[in-house]
N, C-alpha and C positions, 0 to 999 in steps of 0.2 A: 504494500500500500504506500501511496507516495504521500510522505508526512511532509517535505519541506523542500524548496527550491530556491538554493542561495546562490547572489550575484552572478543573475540571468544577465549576460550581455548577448546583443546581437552586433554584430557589425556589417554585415553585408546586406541587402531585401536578395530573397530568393523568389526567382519566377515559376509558374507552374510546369513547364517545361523541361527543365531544370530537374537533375539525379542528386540528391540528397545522400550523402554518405554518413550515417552516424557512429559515433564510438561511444566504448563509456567504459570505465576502469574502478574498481574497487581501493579506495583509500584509506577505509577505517569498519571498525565493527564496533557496538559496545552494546553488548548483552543483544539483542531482538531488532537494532535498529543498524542500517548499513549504508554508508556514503560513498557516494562514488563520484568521480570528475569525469564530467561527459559535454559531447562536442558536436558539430557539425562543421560540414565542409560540403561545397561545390566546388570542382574542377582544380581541386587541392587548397584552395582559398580556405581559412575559418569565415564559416559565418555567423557560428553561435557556439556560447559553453557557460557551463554553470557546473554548481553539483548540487545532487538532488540527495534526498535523507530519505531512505525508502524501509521500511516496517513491516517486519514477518506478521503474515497475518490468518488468523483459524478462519475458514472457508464456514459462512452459517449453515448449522444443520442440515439444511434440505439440500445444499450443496453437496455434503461429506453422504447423504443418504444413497444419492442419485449415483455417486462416485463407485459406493456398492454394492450396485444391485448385478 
């Protein structure tokens, strides 16, 4: 689950036409919560990065039901 997204820069506009390459790299753990530094790029240019704070999360029952049938 995405808890947080810190010092979101863009610097390029992206057209729709345009191949979007994304990355994203694991930087830190603490207990259930996990941070990663992550990017975009067209035609090797950055045109966006931030890192995002993302949250192990228990799927609701009717989810985990369906998962065992």
């Amino acid at each position: 689950m995405l808890s947080a997204i810190k010092r979101m820069k863009f610097f390029h506009a992206v057209h729709a036409e345009e191949r979007i390459v994304l990355r994203a790299a694991k930087i830190g753990e603490m207990g259930e919560l996990f941070q990663f530094k992550v990017g975009a790029g067209v035609d090797g240019k950055r045109v966006a990065e931030s890192k995002l704070v993302l949250s192990k999360a228990t799927p609701p029952q009717a989810a985990r039901d369906s998962l065992n049938r």
